[in-house]
DRENROKE-519246 format. One record per residue (C-alpha): y, x, z. Coordinates in steps of 0.5 Angstrom, whole numbers, padded with zeros to 4 digits, always signed. Layout:
% DRENROKE-519246
+-------+-------+-------+
|    c2 |    c1 |    c3 |
+-------+-------+-------+
|     Y |     X |     Z |
...
+-------+-------+-------+
***
This chain:
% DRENROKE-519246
+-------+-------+-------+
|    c2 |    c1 |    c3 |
+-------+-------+-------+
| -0057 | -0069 | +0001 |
| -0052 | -0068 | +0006 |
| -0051 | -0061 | +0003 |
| -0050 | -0064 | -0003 |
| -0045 | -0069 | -0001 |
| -0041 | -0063 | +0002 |
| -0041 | -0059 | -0003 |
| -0038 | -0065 | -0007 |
| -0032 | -0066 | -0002 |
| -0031 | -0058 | -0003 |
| -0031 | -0057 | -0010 |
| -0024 | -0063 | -0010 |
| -0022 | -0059 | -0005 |
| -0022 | -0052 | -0007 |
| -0020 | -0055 | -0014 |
| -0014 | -0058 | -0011 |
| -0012 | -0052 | -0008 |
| -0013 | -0047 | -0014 |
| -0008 | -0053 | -0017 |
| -0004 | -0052 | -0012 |
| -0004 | -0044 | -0013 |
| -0002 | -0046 | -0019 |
| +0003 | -0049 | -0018 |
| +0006 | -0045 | -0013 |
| +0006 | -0039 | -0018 |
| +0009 | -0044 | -0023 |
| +0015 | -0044 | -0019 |
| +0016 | -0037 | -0017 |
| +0016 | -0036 | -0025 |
| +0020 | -0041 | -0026 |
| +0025 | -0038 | -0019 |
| +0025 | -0031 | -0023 |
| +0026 | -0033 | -0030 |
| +0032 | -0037 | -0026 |
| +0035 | -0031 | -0023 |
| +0034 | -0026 | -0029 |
| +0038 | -0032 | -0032 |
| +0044 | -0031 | -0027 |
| +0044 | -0024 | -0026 |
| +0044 | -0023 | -0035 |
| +0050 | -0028 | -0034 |
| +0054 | -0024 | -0029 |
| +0052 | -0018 | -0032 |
| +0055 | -0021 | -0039 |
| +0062 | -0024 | -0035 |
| +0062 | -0017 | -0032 |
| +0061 | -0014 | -0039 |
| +0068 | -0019 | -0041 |
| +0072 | -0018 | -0035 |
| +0072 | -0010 | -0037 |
| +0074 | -0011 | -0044 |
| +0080 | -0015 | -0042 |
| +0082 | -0011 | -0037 |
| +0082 | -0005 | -0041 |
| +0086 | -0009 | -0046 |
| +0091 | -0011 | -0042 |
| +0091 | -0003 | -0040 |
| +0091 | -0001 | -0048 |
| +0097 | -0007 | -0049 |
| +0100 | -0004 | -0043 |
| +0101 | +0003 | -0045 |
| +0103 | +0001 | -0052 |
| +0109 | -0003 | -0049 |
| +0110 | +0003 | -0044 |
| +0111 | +0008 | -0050 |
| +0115 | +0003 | -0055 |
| +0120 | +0003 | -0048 |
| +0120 | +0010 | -0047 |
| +0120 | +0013 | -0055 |
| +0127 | +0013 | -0059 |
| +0128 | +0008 | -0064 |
| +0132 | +0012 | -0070 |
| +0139 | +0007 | -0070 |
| +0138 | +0009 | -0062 |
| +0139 | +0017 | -0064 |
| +0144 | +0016 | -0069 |
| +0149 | +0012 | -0064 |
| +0147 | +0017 | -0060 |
| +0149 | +0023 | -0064 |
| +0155 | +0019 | -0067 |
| +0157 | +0019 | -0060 |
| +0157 | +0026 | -0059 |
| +0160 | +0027 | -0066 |
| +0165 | +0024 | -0064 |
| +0165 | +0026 | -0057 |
| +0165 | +0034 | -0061 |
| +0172 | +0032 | -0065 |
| +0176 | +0029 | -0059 |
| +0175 | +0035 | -0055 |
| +0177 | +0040 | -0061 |
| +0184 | +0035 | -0062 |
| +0185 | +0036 | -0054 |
| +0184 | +0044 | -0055 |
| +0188 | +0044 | -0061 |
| +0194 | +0041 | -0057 |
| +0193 | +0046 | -0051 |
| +0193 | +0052 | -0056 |
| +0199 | +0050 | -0061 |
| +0203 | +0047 | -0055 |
| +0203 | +0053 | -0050 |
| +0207 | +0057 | -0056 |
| +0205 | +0065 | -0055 |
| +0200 | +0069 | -0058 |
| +0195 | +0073 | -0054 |
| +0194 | +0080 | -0057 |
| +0188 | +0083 | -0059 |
| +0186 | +0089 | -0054 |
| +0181 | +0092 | -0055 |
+-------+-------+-------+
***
């Protein structure tokens, strides 16, 4: 009998810790599930962030290269300016030459 009686107070033991194995593995399931989940999230902002980043450096370079590239009224003002530039110094050159009054013979 007493055989009896302690393999019954064994079995409600063994079975609560069997239960109790259980439920700790339970939890380990669940802590790694968790953890996976938060590292897929980081992994996903991170993915995010990058590609805002090189957003911001593509926008970057584009206003970089609108600033640096000439617009076409910028190159004809600035033509126009030599232009005029040109025909002022041709005037200036003109006065001299007709204003000193001889002529330079050819000595060759």
């Amino acid at each position: 009998r007493r055989k009896l009686k302690e393999q019954a107070k064994k079995q409600p033991l063994a079975a609560q810790q069997q239960q109790q194995q259980k439920q700790k593995q339970d939890n380990q399931n669940k802590k790694d599930q968790q953890q996976k989940k938060q590292q897929k999230q980081q992994k996903k902002q991170q993915k995010q962030q990058k590609k805002q980043q090189k957003q911001t450096q593509q926008k970057e370079q584009q206003q970089k290269k609108q600033q640096q590239e000439m617009t076409k009224k910028d190159a004809e003002r600035i033509l126009d300016a030599l232009k005029n530039e040109e025909k002022e110094l041709q005037k200036k050159r003109k006065v001299q030459v007709s204003g000193k009054g001889f002529y330079v013979e050819k000595d060759w």
